[in-house]
Every structure is written in structure tokens, then in C-alpha cells.
C-alpha positions in Angstrom: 0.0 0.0 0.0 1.4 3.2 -1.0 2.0 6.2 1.5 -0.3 9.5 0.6 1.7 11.7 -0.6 2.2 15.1 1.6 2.0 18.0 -0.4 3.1 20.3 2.2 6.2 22.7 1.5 7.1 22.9 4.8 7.2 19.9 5.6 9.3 19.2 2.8 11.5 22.2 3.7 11.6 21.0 7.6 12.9 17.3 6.4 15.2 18.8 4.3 17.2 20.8 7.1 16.6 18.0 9.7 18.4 15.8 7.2 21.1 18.6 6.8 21.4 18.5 10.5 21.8 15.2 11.0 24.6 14.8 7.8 26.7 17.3 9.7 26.2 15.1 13.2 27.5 12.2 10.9 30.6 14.4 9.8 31.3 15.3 13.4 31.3 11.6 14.5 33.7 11.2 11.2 35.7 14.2 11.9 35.9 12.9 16.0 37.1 9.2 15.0 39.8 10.6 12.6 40.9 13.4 15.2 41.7 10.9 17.9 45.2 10.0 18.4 44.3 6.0 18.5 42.1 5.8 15.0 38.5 4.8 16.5 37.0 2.6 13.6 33.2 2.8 15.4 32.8 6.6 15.2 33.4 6.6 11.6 31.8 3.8 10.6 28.6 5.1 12.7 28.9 8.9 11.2 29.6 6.8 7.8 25.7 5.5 8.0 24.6 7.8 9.3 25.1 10.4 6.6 24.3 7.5 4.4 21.3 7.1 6.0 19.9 11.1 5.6 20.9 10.9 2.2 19.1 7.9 1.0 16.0 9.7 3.3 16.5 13.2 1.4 15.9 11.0 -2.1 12.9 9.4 -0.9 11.8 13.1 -0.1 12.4 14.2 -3.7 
């Protein structure tokens, strides 16, 4: 069964910078396991999906 469809701007407009946001939380947890001393694999591989993540939401949005 298919999702209606929300015509709303705003909404669209909200999801878009709530996806924004949460793409830079993913860089920050990249940026963080890359900036500490002993390389911590888990941080960047979490910010990794993460930003994966909001990007594959943003193209269901379009």
C-alpha cells in the first residue's frame, strides 16, 4: 500500500534541514574518529551510516 503523498512545502522544507542537520552530526562523528590519536573505527563507521542514512531519506523526499 502506497504512503499518501504530503503536499506540504514545509514539511518538505523541515525534512530537508533536519536531514542537513543530522549529515553534519555524521561528519562530526567522522571528523571525532579521525581526530583521535588511536584511530577509533566505530565513530566513523557510525557517522559513515549515518550520513548515508539522511541521504538515501532526502531522495525518498524528492
Amino acid at each position: 500500500m502506497a504512503e499518501p503523498v504530503d503536499v506540504s512545502k514545509k514539511h518538505f522544507y523541515i525534512s530537508l534541514v533536519k536531514s542537513a542537520v543530522r549529515i553534519a552530526a555524521g561528519g562530526a562523528f567522522v571528523w571525532a574518529g579521525y581526530s583521535l590519536e588511536i584511530p577509533f573505527l566505530p565513530l566513523i563507521v557510525g557517522g559513515g551510516l549515518l550520513i548515508v542514512a539522511e541521504i538515501l531519506g532526502i531522495a525518498e523526499e524528492l
